[in-house]
Each structure stands twice: as structure tokens, then as C-alpha cells.
N, C-alpha and C positions, 0 to 999 in steps of 0.2 A: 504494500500500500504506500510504504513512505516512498518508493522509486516512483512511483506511477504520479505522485503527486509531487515529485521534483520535478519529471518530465513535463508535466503539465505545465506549472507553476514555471518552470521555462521557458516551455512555446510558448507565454501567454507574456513572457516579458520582453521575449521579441518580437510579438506579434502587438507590441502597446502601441506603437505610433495607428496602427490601422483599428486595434482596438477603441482607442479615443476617437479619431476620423468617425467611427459606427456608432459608439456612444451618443457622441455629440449630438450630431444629427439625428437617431433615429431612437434614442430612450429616452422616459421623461429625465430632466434637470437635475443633474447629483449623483444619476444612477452609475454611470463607467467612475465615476469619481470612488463613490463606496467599492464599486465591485475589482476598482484596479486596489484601492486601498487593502480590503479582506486577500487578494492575491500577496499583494510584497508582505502584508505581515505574513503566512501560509511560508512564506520563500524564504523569509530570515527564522523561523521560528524551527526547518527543514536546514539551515546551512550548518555544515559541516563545523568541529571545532580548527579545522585546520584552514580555513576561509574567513577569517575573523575579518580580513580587510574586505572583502566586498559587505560586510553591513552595511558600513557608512553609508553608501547607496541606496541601499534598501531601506533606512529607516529617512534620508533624506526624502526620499519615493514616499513613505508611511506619511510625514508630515505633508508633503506636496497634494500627497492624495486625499488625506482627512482634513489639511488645511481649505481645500480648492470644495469639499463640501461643505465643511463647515460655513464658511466666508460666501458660497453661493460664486468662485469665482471659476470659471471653467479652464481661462487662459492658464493656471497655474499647472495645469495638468499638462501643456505643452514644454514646459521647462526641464524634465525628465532625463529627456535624451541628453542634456548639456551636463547636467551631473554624474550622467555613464560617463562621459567622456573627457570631463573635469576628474575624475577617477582614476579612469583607467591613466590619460596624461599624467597623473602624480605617480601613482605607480610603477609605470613605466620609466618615466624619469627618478624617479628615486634609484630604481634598480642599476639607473647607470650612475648614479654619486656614489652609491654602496656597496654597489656588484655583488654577484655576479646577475649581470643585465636580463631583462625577464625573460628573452629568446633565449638567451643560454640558459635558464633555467628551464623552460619549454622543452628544447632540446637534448639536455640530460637527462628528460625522461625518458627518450625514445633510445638515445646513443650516452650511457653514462660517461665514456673518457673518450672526449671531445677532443681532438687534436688542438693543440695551443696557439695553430696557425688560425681556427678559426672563431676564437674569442675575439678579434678585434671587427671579424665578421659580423657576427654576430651582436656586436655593441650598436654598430652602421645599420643594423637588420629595424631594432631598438628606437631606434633615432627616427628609423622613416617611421615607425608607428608611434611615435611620441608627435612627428609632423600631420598625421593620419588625422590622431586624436584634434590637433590645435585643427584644423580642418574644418572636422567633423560638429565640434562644439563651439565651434564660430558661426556654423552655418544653422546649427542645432538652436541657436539664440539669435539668430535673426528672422528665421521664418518663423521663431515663435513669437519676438517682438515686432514682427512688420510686414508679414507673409499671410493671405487667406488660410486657411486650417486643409484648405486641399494641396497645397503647395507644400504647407510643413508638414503632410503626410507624405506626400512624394518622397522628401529629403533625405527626413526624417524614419522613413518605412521600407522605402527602396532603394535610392539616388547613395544612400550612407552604407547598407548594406554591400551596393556592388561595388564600392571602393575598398573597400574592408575587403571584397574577395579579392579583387582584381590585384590587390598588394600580396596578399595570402599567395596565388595562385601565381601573377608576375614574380614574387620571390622564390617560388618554387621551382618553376622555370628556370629563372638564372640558376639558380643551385645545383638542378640536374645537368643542364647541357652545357652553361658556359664553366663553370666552376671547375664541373669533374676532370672538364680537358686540360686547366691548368696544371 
């Protein structure tokens, strides 16, 4: 029961930008607000004790959520995405002042003794996803202060998504064909 309701409790935290888009528009007033809110507490209440740092979002998301009810305000519920992303950019950059950098932790799990040539790799890997993040939460806070709610669902739901992949998938790329021939 507890996996099935992490899965969920998942898909439903990346499926929020479309989730509000549908709220918005088609439930009476408050409803995506309470029901994203009962979601992220469900998610932080399910997190792992070895994930203590993604709270912070999640309970930032709790207030945002029960804040945006309580207040009667909708637009706060558009603010969300910029706090994933104001997150992930701290932690990510943290990782490169403290090391070892979060791709090279990522990657220690698949390859534990990482060849030493490609930690500086791997710091470079880091940096474009710390650029990724400033990106994404710049754009993440403008369509929510100055964008129709179908725009910052675009952005926000898909437009944010395939750059997230296209890095993923572009760095994978480089890795396998140009890397390996060096």
C-alpha cells in the first residue's frame, strides 16, 4: 500500500502544473487547492528518513497549498514549480561547494569507483543542471506573475519537462558516443 501510494502521490506531483490548469477551470473554488494540499502532506508524511532534504518543498507546497485556500487566493498555487526549482538549484549547487557534486553522487550508484578523470566531468554535468534549474525557475515565476494560467501550464507542465529531458538525454548522448572515443 505504502509503494502504491508513493507512486501515486508522484505522478500527481508531476502531473500538478496540469493538475491546477483542470482545477482551476473546471472544480468549484479551493477544490485543487485542498486536494493538491491532502496530496504533499500524503508525500512528506510517505518520505523516506534518508530524503530529509526534499521536505523543505513539500511543506513549502503544504503552506502554498492550504495558504492559496485558506486566503481564497488561486494564483499562489502557480508559485510551486519555482520552489522545485529554487531547491533542486540549492542543492545542486551546494553539492558543488561540498562535493562530491550530485551527478557524481547519481553516478556512484550505478558505477561505484568512478574513474578520477571523470569527476571534473561530472562537476561540468552539475553546473549545466544548476543552469537548467536558474532557467526553469525564472520562467517558472514569470508565467506565474505575468502569463494566462494556459501559458504557465505549457511551461510549467511540458515546455520545463522537455528541457529536463532533452539535457538528460543530450548528456547521455555525449557520454556514449563522443566521450567513449576519447
Amino acid at each position: 500500500m505504502r509503494v502504491l501510494l508513493q507512486v501515486l502521490t508522484a505522478l500527481a506531483l508531476i502531473a500538478y502544473p496540469v493538475a491546477v490548469y483542470l482545477g482551476l477551470n473546471y472544480l468549484p473554488a479551493g477544490t485543487i487547492a485542498l486536494v493538491l494540499c491532502l496530496l504533499l502532506i500524503v508525500r512528506l508524511m510517505l518520505q523516506k528518513q534518508r530524503v530529509k532534504t526534499l521536505a523543505l518543498p513539500l511543506l513549502v507546497g503544504i503552506a502554498l497549498t492550504a495558504g492559496s485556500f485558506v486566503a481564497k487566493r488561486s494564483d499562489w498555487l502557480l508559485y510551486y514549480p519555482v520552489v522545485i526549482n529554487l531547491t533542486m538549484l540549492a542543492l545542486f549547487s551546494y553539492s558543488l561547494y561540498q562535493g562530491p557534486s550530485m551527478i557524481e553522487r547519481l553516478a556512484r550508484l550505478k558505477e561505484p569507483d568512478l574513474p578520477d578523470e571523470a569527476i571534473g566531468y561530472l562537476k561540468k554535468v552539475t553546473l549545466l543542471w544548476c543552469g537548467l534549474f536558474i532557467l526553469n525557475g525564472t520562467m517558472a515565476a514569470y508565467t506565474a506573475s505575468f502569463t494566462s494560467l494556459a501559458t504557465w501550464t505549457l511551461y510549467n507542465g511540458l515546455i520545463a519537462y522537455v528541457l529536463m529531458g532533452l539535457l538528460l538525454g543530450g548528456e547521455w548522448l555525449y557520454r556514449s558516443f563522443w566521450l567513449k572515443k576519447t
